[in-house]
N, C-alpha and C positions, 0 to 999 in steps of 0.2 A: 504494500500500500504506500509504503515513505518513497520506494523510487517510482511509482506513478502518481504521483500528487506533483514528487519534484519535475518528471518528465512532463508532465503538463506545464508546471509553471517555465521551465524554459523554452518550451513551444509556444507561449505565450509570452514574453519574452519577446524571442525573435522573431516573431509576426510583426511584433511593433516595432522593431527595430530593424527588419529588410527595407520600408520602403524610406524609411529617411537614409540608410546609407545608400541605394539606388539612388533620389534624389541629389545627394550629394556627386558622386561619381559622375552622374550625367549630367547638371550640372552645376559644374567645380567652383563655379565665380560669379562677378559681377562687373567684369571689366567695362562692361559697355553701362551708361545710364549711370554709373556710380554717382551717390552724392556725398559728401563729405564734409564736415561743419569745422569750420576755427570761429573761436571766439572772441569778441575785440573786448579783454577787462583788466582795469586798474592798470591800464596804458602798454596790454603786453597782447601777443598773437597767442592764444590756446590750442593747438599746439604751437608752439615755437616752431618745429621741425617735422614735416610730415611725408611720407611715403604715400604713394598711391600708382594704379595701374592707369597708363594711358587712357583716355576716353572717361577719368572720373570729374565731375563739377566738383568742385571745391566752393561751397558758402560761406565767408564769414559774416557777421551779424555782430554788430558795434552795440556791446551792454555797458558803455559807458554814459556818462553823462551830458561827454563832450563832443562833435564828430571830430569821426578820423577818415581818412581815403587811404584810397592800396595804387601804389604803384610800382611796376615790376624796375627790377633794376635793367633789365634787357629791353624794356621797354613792350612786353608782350601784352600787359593788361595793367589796365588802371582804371579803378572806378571815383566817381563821386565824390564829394561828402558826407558820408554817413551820417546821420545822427542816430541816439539812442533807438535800439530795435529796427532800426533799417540792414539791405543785406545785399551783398552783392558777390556776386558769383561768376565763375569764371571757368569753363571745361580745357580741360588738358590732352590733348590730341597727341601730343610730340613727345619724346622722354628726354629725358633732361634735368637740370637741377634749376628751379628758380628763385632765386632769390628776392625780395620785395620788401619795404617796409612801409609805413605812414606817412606820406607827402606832407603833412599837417605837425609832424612830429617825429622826424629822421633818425630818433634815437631806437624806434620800435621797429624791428626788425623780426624777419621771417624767412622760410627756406621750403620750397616744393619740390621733393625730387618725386619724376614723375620714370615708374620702369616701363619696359613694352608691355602689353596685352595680351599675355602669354598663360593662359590659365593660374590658378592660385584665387587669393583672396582679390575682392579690386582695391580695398585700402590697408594697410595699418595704422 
């Protein structure tokens, strides 16, 4: 009776657990559509430093007080001035490393490296 109680419960078990690792395996990522949040507070970029796979948007959103604007050091993307709860977003097609900080505030600084599109996660 104890090894068919337990052979049930691990057939039950892995019923529930074949179709999320299938889902996984088939598929692996979200290289394409990714979206990815920094946050603009107490004058810094949330993450500082971020990874992500080609083809992810990247949103920051300014929870400061003050606005701030993003401009890239290469000159790829610059937005606005933000104010408080405003957001501006920018998708990453090329890999690369890009560096950016606060046109409004040159000491705030930031880094997107962006890898190819090659299965895996689409950010960390």
């Amino acid at each position: 009776m104890r090894l068919t109680l337990r052979s049930a419960f691990v057939a039950a078990a892995l019923r529930a657990a074949v179709p999320i690792v299938l889902t996984t395996i088939i598929s692996p990522g979200r290289a394409d559509n990714a979206v990815v949040n920094v946050s603009i507070d107490n004058f810094t970029f949330n993450p500082q430093r971020l990874t992500v796979k080609a083809g992810t948007t990247v949103t920051w959103t300014n929870k400061d007080d003050i606005p701030h604007a993003l401009a890239a050091v290469g000159k790829q993307f610059k937005s606005k001035a933000l104010d408080t709860d405003e957001k501006y977003s920018f998708t990453f097609t090329t890999s690369g490393t890009y560096q950016y900080f606060c046109s409004l505030h040159p000491h705030m600084t930031g880094t997107i490296v962006v890898e190819a599109a090659t299965g895996g996660d689409a950010a960390r």
